[in-house]
C-alpha positions as a Markdown table, in Angstrom:
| # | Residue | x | y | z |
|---|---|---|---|---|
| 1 | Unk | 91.3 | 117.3 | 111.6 |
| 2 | Unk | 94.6 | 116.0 | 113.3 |
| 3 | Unk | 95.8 | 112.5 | 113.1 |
| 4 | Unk | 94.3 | 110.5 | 115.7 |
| 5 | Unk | 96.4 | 109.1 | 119.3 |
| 6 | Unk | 97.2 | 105.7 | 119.7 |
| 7 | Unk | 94.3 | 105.8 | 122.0 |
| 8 | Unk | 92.2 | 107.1 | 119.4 |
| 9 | Unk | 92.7 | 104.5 | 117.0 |
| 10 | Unk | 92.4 | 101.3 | 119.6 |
| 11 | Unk | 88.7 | 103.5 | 120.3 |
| 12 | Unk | 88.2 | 103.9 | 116.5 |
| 13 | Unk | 88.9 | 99.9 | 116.1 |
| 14 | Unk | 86.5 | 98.8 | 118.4 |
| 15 | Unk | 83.8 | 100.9 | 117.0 |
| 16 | Unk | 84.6 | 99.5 | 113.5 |
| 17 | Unk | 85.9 | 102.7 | 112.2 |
| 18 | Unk | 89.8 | 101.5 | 111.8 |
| 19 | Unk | 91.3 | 98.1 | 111.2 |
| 20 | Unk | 92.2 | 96.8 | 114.4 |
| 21 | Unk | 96.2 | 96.6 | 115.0 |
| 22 | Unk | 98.3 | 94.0 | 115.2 |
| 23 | Unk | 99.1 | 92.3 | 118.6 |
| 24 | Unk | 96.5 | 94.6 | 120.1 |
| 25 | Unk | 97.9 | 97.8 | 118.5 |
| 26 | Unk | 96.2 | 100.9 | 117.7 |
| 27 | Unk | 94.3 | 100.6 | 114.7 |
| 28 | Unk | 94.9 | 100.8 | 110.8 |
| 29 | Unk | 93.3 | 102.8 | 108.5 |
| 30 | Unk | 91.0 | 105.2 | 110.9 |
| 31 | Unk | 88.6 | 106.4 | 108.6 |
| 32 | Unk | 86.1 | 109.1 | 110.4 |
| 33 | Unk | 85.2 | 111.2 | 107.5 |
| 34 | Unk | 86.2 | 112.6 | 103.9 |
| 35 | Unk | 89.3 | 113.5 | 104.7 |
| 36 | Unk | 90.4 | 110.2 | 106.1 |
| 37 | Unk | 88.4 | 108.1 | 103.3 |
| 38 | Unk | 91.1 | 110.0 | 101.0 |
| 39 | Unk | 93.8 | 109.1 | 102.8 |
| 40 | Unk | 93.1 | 105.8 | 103.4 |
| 41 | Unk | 92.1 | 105.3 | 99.3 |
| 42 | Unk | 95.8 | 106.9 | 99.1 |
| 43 | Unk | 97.2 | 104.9 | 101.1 |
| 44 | Unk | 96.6 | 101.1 | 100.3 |
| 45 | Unk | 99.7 | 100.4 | 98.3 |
| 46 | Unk | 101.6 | 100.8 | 101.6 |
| 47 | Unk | 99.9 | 98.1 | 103.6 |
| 48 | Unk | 101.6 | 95.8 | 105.2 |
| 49 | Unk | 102.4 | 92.7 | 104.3 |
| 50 | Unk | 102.3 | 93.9 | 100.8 |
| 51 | Unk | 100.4 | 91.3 | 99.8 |
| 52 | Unk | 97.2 | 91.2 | 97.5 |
| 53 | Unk | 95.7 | 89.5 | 99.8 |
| 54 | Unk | 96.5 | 92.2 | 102.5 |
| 55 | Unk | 95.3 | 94.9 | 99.8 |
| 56 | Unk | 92.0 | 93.2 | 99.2 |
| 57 | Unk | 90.9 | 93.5 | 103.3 |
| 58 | Unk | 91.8 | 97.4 | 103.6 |
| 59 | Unk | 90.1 | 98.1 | 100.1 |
| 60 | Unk | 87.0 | 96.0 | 101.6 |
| 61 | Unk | 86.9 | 98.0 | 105.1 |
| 62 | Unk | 87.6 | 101.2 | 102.8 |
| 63 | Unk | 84.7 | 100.3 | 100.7 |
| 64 | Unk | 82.5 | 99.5 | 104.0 |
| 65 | Unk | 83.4 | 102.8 | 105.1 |
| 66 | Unk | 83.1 | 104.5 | 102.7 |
| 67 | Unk | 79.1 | 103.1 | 102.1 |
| 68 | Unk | 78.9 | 103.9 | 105.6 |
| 69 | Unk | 79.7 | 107.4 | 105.6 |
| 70 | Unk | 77.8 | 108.1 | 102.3 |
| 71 | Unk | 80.8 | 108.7 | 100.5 |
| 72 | Unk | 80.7 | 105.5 | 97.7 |
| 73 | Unk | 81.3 | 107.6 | 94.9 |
| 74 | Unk | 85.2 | 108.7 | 96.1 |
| 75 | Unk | 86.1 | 104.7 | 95.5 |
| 76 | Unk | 88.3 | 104.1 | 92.8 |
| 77 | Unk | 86.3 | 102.9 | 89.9 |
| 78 | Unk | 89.1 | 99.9 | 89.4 |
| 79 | Unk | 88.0 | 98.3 | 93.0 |
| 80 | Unk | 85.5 | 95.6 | 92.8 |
| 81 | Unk | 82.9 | 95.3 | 95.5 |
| 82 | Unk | 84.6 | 92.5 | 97.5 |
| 83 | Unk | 88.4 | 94.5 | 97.6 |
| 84 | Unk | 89.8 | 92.9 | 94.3 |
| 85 | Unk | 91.2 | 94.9 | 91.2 |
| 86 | Unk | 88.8 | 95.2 | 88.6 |
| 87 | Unk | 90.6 | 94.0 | 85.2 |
């Protein structure tokens, strides 16, 4: 499945399927099915800020997506429920 448009991703944010972007931006993290839940798992160490705290949100959307889609068992066994690093 291709990346998805600007478009796409504002559509995805309001449906609660991506982040929503900054300043009204397309959205972050568009996760619509396996493929995308890898991605985004891949991914997290490039958000921006690159802040725990920034790290913890996307790894808590991640994990809400990925509960959502049935998919639970791809997250990372060192993320704790509410986005933190286990250990």
């Amino acid at each position: 499945m291709a990346d998805p448009s600007a478009e796409e991703r504002r559509r995805l944010a309001s449906q609660g399927r991506a982040l929503p972007g900054r300043d009204g931006g397309p959205g972050r993290f568009p996760i619509r099915n396996r493929d995308d839940l890898d991605r985004a798992i891949q991914a997290v160490g490039r958000v921006r800020p690159n802040t725990e705290q920034a790290r913890a949100k996307v790894r808590r959307f991640i994990i809400r997506r990925a509960r959502e889609l049935g998919l639970a068992s791809m997250i990372p066994d060192s993320w704790a429920s509410d986005g933190s690093l286990k250990g």
